[in-house]
C-alpha positions as CSV (number, residue, x, y, z in Angstrom):
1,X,0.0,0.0,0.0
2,X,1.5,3.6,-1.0
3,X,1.6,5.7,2.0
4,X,2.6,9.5,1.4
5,X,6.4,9.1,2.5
6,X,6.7,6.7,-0.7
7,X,8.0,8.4,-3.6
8,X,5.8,8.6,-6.8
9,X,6.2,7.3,-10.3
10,X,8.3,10.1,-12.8
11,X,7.2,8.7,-16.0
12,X,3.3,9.4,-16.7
13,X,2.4,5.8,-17.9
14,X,3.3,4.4,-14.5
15,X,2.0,7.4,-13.1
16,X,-1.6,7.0,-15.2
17,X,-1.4,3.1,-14.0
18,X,-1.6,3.7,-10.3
19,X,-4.1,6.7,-10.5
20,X,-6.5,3.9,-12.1
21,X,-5.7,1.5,-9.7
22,X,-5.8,3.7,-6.6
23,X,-9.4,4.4,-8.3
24,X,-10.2,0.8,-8.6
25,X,-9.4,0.7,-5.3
26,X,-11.4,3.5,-4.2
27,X,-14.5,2.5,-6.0
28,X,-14.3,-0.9,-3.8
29,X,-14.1,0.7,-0.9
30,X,-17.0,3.4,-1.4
31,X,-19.1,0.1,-2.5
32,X,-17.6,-1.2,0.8
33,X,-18.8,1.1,2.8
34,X,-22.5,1.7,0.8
35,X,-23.1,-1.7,1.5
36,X,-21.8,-1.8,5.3
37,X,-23.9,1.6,5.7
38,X,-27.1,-0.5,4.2
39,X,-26.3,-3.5,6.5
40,X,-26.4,-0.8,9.5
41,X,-29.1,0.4,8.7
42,X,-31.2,-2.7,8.2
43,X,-29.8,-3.8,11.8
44,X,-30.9,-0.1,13.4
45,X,-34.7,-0.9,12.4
46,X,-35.1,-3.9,13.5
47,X,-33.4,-3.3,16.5
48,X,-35.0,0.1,17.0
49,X,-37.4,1.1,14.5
50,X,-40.5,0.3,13.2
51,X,-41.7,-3.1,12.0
52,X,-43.9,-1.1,8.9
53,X,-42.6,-1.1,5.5
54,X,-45.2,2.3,4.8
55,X,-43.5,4.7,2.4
56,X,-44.4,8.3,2.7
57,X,-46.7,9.2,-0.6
58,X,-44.6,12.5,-0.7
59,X,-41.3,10.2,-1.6
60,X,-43.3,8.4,-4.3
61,X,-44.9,12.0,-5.7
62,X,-41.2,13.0,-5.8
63,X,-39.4,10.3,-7.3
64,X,-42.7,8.5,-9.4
65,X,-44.6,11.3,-10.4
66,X,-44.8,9.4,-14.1
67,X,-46.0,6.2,-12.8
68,X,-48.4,7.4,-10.0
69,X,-50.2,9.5,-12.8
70,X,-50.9,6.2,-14.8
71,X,-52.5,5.1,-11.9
72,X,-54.9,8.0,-11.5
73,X,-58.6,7.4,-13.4
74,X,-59.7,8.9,-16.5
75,X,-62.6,11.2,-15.6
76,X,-66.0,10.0,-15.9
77,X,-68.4,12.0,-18.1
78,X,-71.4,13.5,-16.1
79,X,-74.4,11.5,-16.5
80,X,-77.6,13.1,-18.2
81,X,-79.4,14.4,-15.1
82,X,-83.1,12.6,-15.9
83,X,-86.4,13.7,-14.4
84,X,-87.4,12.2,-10.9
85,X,-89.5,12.8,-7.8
86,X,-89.4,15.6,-6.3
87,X,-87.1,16.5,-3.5
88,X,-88.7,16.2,-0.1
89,X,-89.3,19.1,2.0
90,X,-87.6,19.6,4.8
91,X,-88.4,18.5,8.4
92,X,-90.8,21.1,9.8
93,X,-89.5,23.4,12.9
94,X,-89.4,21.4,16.1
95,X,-90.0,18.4,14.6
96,X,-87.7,15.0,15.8
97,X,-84.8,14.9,13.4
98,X,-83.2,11.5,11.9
99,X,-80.3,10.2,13.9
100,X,-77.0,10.0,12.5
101,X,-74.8,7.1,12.3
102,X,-72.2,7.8,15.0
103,X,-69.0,5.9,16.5
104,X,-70.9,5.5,20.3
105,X,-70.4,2.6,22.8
106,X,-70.9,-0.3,21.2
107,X,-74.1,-2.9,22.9
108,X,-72.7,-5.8,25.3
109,X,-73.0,-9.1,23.7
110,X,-76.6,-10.4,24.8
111,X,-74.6,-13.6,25.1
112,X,-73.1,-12.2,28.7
113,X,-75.3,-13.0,31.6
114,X,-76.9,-10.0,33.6
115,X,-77.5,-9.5,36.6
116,X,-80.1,-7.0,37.9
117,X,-78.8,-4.6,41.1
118,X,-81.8,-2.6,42.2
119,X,-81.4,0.8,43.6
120,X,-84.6,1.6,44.6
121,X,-86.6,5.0,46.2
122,X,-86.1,5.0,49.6
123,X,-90.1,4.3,51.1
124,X,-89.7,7.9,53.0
125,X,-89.3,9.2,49.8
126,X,-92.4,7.6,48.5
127,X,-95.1,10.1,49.1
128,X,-96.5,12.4,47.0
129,X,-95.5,16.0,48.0
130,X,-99.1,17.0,46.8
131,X,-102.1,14.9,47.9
132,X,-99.8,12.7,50.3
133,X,-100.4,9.1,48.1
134,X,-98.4,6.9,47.9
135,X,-96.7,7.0,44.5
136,X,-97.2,3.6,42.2
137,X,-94.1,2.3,39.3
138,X,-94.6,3.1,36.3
139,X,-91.7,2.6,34.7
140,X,-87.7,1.9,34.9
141,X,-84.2,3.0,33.8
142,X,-81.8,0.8,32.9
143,X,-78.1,1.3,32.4
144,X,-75.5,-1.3,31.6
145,X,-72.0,-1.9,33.3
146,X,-69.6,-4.3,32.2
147,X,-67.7,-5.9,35.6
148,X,-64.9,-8.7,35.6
149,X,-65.7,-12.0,38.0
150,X,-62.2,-13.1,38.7
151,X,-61.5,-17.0,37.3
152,X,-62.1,-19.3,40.4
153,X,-60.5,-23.0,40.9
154,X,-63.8,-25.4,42.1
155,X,-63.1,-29.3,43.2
156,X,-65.2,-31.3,41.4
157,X,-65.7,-34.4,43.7
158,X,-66.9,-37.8,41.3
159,X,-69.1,-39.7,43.7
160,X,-69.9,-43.4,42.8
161,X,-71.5,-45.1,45.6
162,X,-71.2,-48.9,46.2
163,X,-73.7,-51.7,46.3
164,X,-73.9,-54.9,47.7
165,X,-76.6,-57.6,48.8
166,X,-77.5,-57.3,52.2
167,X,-77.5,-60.6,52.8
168,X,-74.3,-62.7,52.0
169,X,-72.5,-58.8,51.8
170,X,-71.5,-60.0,48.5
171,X,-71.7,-58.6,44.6
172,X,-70.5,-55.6,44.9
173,X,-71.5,-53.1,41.8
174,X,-70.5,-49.4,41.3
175,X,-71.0,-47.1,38.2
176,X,-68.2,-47.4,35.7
177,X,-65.9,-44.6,35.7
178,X,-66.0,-42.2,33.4
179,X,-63.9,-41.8,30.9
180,X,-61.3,-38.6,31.2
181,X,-58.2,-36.3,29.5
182,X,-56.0,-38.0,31.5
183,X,-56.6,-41.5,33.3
184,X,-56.8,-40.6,37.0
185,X,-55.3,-37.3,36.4
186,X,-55.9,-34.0,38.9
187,X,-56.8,-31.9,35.6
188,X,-60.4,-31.2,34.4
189,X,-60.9,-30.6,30.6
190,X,-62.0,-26.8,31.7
191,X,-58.4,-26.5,33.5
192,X,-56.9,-28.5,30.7
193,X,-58.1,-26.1,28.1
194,X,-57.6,-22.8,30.0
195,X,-53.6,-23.4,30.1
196,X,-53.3,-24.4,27.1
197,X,-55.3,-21.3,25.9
198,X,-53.2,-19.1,28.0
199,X,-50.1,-20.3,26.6
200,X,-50.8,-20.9,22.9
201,X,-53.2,-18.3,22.3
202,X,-52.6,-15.7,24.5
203,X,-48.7,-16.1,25.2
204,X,-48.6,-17.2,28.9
205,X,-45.9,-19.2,29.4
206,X,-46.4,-21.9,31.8
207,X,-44.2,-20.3,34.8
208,X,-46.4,-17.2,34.6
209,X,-49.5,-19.8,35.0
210,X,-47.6,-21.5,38.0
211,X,-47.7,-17.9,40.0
212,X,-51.4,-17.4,39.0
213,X,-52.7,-21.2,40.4
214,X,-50.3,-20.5,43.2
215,X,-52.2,-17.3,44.7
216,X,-55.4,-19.7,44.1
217,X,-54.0,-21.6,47.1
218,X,-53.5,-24.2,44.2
219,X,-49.2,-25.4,44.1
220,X,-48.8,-27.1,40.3
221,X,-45.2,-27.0,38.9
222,X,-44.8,-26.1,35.4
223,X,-43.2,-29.5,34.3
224,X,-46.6,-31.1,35.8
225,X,-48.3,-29.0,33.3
226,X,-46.0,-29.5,30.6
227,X,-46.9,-33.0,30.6
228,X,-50.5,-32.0,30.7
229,X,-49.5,-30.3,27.9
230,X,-48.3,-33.4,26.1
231,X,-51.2,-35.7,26.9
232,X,-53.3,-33.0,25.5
233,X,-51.5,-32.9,22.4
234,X,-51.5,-36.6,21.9
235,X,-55.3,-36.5,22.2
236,X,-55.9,-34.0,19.6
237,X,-53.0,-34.7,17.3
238,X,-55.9,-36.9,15.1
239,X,-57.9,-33.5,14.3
240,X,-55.0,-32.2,13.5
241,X,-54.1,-34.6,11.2
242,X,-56.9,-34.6,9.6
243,X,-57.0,-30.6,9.1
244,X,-53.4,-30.8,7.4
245,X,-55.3,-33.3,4.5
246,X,-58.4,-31.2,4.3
247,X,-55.4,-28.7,3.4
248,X,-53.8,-30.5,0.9
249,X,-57.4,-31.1,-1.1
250,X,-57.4,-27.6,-1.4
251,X,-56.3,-25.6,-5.1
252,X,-53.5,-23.3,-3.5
253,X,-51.7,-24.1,-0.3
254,X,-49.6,-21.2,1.5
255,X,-46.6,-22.2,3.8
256,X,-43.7,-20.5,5.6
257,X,-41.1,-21.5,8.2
258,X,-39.7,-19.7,11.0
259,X,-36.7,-20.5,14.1
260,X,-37.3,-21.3,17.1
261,X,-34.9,-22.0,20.2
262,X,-34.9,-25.2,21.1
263,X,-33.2,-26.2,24.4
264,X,-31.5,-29.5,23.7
265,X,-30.6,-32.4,26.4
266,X,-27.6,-33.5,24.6
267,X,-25.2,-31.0,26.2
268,X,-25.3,-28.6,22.7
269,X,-27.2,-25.5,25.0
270,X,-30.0,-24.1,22.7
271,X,-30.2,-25.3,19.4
272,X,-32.9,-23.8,16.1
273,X,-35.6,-26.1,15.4
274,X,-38.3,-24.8,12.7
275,X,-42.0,-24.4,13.1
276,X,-43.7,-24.4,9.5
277,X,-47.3,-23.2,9.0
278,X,-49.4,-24.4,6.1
279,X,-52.5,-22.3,5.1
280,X,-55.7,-24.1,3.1
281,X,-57.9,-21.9,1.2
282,X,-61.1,-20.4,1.3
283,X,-63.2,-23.7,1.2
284,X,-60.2,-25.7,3.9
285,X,-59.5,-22.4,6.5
286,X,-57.2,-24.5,8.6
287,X,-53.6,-23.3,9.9
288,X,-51.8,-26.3,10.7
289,X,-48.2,-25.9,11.7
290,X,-45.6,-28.3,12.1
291,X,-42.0,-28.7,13.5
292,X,-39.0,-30.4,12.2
293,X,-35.7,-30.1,13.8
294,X,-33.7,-27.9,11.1
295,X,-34.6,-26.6,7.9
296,X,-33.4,-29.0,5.4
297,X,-35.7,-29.8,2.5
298,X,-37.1,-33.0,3.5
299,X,-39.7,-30.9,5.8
300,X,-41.2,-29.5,3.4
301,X,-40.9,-32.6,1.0
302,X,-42.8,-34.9,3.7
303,X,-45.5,-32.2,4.3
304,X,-46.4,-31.9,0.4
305,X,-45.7,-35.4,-0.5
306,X,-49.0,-36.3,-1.6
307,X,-50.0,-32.3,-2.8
308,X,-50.6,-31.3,-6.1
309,X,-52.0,-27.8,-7.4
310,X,-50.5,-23.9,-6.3
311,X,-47.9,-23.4,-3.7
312,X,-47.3,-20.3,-2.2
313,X,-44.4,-19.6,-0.1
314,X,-41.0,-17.6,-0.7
315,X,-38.4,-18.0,-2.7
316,X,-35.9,-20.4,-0.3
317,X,-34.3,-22.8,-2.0
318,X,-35.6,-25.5,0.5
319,X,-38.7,-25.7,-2.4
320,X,-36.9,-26.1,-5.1
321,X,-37.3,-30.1,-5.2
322,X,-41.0,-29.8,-4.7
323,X,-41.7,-27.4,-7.7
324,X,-39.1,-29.5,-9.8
325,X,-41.1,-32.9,-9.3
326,X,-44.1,-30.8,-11.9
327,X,-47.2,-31.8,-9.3
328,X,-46.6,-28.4,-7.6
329,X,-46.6,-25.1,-9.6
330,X,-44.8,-22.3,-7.6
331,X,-46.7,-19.1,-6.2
332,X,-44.5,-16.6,-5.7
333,X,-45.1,-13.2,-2.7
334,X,-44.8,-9.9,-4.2
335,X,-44.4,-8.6,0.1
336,X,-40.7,-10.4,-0.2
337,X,-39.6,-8.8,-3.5
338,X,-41.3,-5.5,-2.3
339,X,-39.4,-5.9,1.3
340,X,-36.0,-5.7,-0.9
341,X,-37.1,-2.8,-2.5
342,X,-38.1,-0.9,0.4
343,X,-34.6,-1.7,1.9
344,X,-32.9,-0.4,-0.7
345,X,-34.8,2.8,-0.4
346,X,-32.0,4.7,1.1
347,X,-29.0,3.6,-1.2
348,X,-30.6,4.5,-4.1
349,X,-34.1,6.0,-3.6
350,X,-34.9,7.2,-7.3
351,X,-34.8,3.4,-8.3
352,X,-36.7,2.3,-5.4
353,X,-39.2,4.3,-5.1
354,X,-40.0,4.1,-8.6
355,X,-40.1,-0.1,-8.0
356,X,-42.6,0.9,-5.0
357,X,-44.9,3.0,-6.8
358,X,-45.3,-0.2,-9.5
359,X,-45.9,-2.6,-6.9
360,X,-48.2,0.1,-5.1
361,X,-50.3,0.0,-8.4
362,X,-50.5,-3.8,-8.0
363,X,-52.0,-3.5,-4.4
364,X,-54.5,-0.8,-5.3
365,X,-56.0,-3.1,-7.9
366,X,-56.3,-6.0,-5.2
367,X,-58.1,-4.1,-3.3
368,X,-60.3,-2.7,-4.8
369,X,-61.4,-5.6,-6.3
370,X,-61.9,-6.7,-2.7
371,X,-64.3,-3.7,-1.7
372,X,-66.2,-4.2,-5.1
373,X,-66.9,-7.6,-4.6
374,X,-66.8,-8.0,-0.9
375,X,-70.5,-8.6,-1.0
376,X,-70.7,-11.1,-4.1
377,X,-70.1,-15.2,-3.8
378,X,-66.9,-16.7,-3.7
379,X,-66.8,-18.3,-7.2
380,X,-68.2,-15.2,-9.0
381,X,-65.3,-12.9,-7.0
382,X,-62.7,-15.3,-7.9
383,X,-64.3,-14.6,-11.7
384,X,-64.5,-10.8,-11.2
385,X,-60.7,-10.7,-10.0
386,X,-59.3,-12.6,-12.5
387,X,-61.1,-10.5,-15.2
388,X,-59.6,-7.1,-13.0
389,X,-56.2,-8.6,-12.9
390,X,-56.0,-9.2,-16.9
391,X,-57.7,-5.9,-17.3
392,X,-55.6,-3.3,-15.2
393,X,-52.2,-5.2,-13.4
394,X,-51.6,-6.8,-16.6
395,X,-50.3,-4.0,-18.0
396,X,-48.8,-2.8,-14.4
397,X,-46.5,-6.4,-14.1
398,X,-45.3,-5.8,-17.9
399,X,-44.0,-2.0,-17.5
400,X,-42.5,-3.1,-14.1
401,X,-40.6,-6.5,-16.2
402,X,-39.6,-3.9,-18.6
403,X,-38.0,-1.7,-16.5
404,X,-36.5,-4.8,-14.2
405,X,-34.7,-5.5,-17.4
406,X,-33.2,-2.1,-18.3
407,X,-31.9,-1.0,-15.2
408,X,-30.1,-4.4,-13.9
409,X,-26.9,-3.5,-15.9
410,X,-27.0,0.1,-14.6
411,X,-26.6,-1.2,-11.0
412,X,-23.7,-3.1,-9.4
413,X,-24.9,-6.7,-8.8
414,X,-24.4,-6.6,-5.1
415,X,-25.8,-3.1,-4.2
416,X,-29.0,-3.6,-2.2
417,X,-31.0,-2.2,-5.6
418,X,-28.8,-4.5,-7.4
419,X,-30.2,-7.3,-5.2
420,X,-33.4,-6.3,-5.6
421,X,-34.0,-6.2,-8.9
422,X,-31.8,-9.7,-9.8
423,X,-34.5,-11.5,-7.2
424,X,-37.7,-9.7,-9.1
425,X,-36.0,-11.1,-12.3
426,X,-35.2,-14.6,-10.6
427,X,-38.7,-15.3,-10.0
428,X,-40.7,-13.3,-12.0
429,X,-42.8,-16.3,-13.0
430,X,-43.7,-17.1,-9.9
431,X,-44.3,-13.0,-8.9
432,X,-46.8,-12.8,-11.9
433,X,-48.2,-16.1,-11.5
434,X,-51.5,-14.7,-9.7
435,X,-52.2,-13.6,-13.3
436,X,-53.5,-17.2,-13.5
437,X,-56.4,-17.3,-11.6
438,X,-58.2,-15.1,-9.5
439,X,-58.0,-17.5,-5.9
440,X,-54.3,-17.2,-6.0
441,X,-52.8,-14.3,-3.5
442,X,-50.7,-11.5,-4.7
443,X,-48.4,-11.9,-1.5
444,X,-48.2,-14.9,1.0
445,X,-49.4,-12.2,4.0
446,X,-51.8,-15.2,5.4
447,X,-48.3,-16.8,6.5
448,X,-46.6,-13.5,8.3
449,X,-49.7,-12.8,10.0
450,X,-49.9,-17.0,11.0
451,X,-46.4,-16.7,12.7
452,X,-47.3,-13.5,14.4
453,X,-48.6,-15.4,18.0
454,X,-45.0,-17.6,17.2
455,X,-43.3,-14.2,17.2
456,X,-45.0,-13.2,20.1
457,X,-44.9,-15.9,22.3
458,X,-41.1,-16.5,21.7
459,X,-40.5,-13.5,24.0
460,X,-42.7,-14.9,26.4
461,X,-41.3,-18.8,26.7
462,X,-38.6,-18.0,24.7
463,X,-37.3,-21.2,24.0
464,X,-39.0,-25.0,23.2
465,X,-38.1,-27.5,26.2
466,X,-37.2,-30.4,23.6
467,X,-37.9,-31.4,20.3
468,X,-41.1,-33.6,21.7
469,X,-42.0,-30.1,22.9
470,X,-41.9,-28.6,19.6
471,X,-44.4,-30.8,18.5
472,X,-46.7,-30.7,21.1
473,X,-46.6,-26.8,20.9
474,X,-47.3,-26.9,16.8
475,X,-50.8,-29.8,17.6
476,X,-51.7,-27.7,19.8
477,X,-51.1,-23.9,18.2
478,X,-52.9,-25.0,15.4
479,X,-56.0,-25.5,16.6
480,X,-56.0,-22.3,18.8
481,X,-54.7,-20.5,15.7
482,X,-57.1,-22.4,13.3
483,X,-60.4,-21.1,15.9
484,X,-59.4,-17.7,16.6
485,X,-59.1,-17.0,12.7
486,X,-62.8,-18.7,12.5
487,X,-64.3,-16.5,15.5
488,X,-64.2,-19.2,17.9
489,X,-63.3,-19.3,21.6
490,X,-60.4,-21.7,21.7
491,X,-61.2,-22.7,25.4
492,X,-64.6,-23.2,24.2
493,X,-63.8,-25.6,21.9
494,X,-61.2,-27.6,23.7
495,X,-62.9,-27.7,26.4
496,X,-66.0,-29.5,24.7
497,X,-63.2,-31.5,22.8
498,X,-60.8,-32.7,25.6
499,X,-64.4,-33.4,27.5
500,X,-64.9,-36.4,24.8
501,X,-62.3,-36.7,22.2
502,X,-61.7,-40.3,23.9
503,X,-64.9,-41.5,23.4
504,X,-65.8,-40.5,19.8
505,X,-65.9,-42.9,17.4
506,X,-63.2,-42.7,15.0
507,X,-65.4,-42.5,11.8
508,X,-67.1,-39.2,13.1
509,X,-64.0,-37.4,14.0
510,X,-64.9,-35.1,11.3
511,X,-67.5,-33.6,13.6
512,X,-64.6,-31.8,15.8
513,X,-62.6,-30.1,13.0
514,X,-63.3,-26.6,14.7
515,X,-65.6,-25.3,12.0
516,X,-67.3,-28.7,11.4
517,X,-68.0,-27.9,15.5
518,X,-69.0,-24.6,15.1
519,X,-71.8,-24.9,12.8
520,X,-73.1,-28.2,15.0
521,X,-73.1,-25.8,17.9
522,X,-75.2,-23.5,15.8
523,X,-77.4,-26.0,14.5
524,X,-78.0,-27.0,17.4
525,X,-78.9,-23.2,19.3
526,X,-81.0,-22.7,16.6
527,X,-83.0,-25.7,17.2
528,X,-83.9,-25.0,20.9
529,X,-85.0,-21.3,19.5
């Protein structure tokens, strides 16, 4: 390296040489630094900012103005104004005037029970000030208060007397016992599925649980429940099992995978084991997630071994071997190539931002097919979609290919815009692939969102006991997961569930899939009305 004591060069050739390669050298280290600067960046959100990938509109106005003005509609002519009733006349003076749809207190579900506190006239009080009668009810005033009844621990004590004949004090008969989550276990199926809601559904880890039962004048360890935990899972792993096939019937199936700490009892500390979640959808709206113990390919290959039809998931190279076997056609998620883009912002915002306002267009089209169609059948949505798609992000994903194309040699390869627009170009078949058919998603969003009780329960357990424990957390996540995203009450349904999954016949298991359970519940309500 030339340091300034070092004499220079006195002929200009060799001169002219070392200017070029102190340049070279220069150019690697400014591309050095960019890229460091990007890395430090990227680490400062997620360490500190927000989670949102929102661009400001003023950005895109400023470095999209072209693009955005595509996206604005041609002007509608004014329609013919055509003869019709007569306006109505106003309200008279005084008169009671139409209420207006406001944002007021909501009404308590009529679901809750009530009940009545009576604050009544004191009898002194009674008396009519002007003839001295006593004054008669005519009426009342009611006004609602909603009030929390702390949970309460009961014993429930399972009496089965004994019989025998008087007289030889022999043939003795009792009632058979019934049959129960676990075999002589302290847990009823209300306890049973009011931890296991509390952890998998609302994050309570089962040392916060321990505290709670403990100021109930109740001492359980955690390891006690964890083996409750366990037994439950074991019990319900069948429903499960059958929710991850009524997945696989369905036409496009979205999946994603994400770390977990696992603590491991081989003397390794904390390893990463994977929880993958698999999405059915509209007709199968199960979440199912399973664990494997890495993230080598032959999880995904065992979960989709019998698939055929759309997959949707990202672009890890752990899929490849499933969309090379030709049963699986590759879906690809316009939120991951977008995600690059919005990363890149900052190194080079003109290109970005441009690449935003494309993708933007994209978005705007799916939803507004969603709000004009909201109210129509499935089927004829999917049709209407499809027929938006061809119509108006046609168009949108060609312009965007077009100008993928022209701008990847302008860029260095390994700038973060670079990077971006080589992984658009990588999979661009799968990115437009929605083009298809309208059921397919733009972005595989169902799976983020599916992993956000994962992401928040990690920093409440923050680590998997053991690989058994992965397991048992994925059966039993996926069917608080799965009723949540239906409008059920997991503790509801598992406690209904856990009360006789041991006792229903095998062929009828279909009857506790949670929505299969749901509407049975309703048919059922509806039939006492």
């Amino acid at each position: 390296m030339i340091t300034p004591a070092d004499p220079l060069p006195d002929d200009l050739e060799t001169a002219h040489q070392l200017i070029r390669e102190l340049l070279e050298t220069l150019g690697q280290q400014l591309h050095l630094n960019a890229k460091l600067q990007h890395q430090l960046e990227q680490l400062l959100r997620q360490r500190y900012g927000r989670k949102s990938e929102r661009v400001d509109p003023a950005q895109l106005l400023l470095f999209a103005q072209e693009i955005l003005a595509q996206a604005e509609p041609e002007p509608e002519p004014e329609p013919t104004p055509q003869p019709g009733p007569a306006p109505e006349s106003p309200l008279p003076p005084g008169a009671p005037q139409p209420k207006k749809k406001g944002h007021g207190r909501k009404p308590l579900p009529a679901s809750l029970p009530r009940k009545p506190i009576l604050h009544d006239v004191p009898p002194e009080q009674l008396a009519c000030p002007d003839c001295g009668a006593v004054r008669h009810r005519i009426g009342e005033e009611v006004r609602e208060q909603l009030e929390y009844v702390p949970a309460s621990l009961i014993v429930l004590q399972h009496v089965r007397p004994k019989y025998a004949c008087s007289e030889c004090m022999a043939n003795v008969v009792i009632a058979e016992r019934l049959p129960e989550p676990i075999e002589k276990g302290l847990p009823g199926p209300g306890l049973m599925a009011h931890v296991i809601t509390n952890k998998y559904a609302d994050h309570l880890p089962l040392y916060r649980q321990e505290g709670i039962l403990l100021r109930h004048g109740v001492e359980i360890s955690r390891s006690t429940m964890c083996d409750w935990m366990a037994v439950a899972a074991d019990l319900l792993a069948p429903i499960v099992t059958l929710m991850m096939t009524k997945i696989l019937e369905s036409r496009v199936v979205q999946t994603d995978e994400t770390p977990v700490k696992v603590q491991d009892h081989e003397g390794k500390g904390i390893k990463t084991g994977r929880l993958w979640n698999v999405i059915g959808d509209h007709y199968h709206r199960y979440v199912v997630y399973r664990y494997t113990e890495d993230r080598k390919g032959t999880g995904p290959a065992g979960i989709f071994k019998d698939y055929k039809g759309y997959l949707q998931a990202d672009a890890a190279s752990v899929f490849d071997q499933l969309y090379s076997s030709g049963k699986i056609i590759e879906v690809g998620c316009m939120m991951h190539a977008r995600r690059k883009f919005y990363e890149a912002r900052t190194s080079d915002p003109p290109r970005a931002h441009q690449a935003l306002a494309w993708i933007g267009l994209l978005y705007d089209v799916e939803r507004e097919a969603k709000e004009r169609l909201e109210t129509v059948e499935y089927e004829a949505f999917v049709a209407a979609r499809h027929a938006l798609r061809g119509e108006r992000s046609r168009p949108i994903f060609k312009q965007l290919h077009d100008w993928l194309v022209a701008e990847a040699p302008k860029v260095l390869p390994k700038s973060p815009i670079g990077e971006a627009i080589q992984y658009a170009l990588n999979h661009w078949t799968a990115l437009e692939r929605p083009l298809e058919a309208g059921f397919l998603e733009l972005d595989n969003g169902a799976c983020e969102r599916a992993f956000k009780p994962i992401a928040l329960g990690r920093k409440n357990w923050l680590f998997v006991g053991s690989d058994r424990g992965g397991e048992t957390a994925a059966v039993l996540m996926s069917l608080c997961t799965t009723c949540k995203n239906l409008g059920i009450d997991p503790q509801a349904y598992l406690r209904d569930v856990l009360d006789r999954v041991s006792t229903h016949p095998a062929r009828r298991i279909e009857e506790l899939l949670p929505d299969r359970w749901q509407a049975l519940r309703q048919a059922r309500e509806a039939a006492k009305d």
